[in-house]
C-alpha positions as CSV (number, residue, x, y, z in Angstrom):
1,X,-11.6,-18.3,19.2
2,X,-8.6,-20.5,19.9
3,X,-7.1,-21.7,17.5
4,X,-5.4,-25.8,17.9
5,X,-1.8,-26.7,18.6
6,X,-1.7,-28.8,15.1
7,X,-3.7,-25.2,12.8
8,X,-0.3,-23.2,14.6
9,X,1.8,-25.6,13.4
10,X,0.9,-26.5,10.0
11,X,0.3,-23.2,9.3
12,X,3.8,-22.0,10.3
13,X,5.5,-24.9,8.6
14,X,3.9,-24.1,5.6
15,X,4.8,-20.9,5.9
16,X,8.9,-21.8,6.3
17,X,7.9,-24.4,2.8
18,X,6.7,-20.9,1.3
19,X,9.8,-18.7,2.4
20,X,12.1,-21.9,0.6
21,X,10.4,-22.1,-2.4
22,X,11.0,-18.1,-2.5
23,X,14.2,-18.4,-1.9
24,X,15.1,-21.2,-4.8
25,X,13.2,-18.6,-7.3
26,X,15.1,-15.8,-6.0
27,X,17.8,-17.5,-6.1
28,X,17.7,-18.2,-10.1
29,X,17.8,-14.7,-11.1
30,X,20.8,-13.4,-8.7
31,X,24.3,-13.7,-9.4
32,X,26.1,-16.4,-7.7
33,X,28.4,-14.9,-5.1
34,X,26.3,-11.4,-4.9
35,X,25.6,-9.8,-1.5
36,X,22.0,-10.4,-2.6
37,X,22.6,-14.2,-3.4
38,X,24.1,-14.9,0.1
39,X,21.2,-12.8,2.1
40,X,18.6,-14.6,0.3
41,X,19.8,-18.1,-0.5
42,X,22.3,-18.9,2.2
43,X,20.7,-20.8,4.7
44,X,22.1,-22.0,8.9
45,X,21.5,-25.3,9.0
46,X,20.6,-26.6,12.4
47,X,20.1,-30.6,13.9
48,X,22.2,-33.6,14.8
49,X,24.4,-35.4,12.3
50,X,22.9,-38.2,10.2
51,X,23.9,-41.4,11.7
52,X,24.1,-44.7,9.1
53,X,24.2,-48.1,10.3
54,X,24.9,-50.3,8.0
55,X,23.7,-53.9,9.5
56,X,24.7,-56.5,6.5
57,X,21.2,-57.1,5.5
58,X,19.2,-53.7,6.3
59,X,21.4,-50.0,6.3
60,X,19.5,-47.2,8.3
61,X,20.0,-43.4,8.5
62,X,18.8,-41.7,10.7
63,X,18.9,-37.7,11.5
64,X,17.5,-34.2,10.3
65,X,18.3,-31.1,9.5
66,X,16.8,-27.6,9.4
67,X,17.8,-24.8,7.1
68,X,16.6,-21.6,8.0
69,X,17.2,-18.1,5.6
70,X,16.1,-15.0,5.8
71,X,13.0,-15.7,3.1
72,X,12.2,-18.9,5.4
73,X,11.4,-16.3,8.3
74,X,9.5,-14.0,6.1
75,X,7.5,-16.7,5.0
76,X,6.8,-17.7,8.8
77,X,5.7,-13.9,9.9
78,X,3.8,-13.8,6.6
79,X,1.9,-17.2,8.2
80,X,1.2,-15.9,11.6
81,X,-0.1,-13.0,10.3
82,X,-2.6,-14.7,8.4
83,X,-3.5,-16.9,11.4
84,X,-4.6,-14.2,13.1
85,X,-7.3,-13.4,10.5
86,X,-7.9,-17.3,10.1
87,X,-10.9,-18.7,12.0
């Protein structure tokens, strides 16, 4: 059975939500500074600036960014592996 463009998606962003809430726990029991603090918690950040207008009566931001870490892409293999048993 195929499965639908927004079941692949959800389930992989939840699966990158997972691999960051792992990460933040992981992250209160290591040292700060450890080789096991920076493989876990560090994250690349990727997206364009943040752009703020500030337009006297209304001030707007606009941008996004995405941090990825090495529990983030756990947590999305974890989720595709479980989509492949999902019906």
């Amino acid at each position: 059975m195929r499965k639908s463009l927004g079941t692949i998606i959800i389930s992989l962003l939840l699966g990158v939500l997972i691999g960051a809430i792992f990460s933040e726990v992981i992250g209160l029991f290591l040292s700060e500074g450890s080789v096991a603090e920076q493989l876990f918690v560090r994250y690349v950040s990727f997206g364009p600036e943040v752009t703020h207008w500030n337009l006297v009566i209304l001030d707007l931001t606009f941008g996004f960014q995405i941090h990825f870490n090495l529990m983030s892409v756990i947590g999305v293999f974890i989720a595709s592996q479980l989509l492949r048993w999902y019906r």
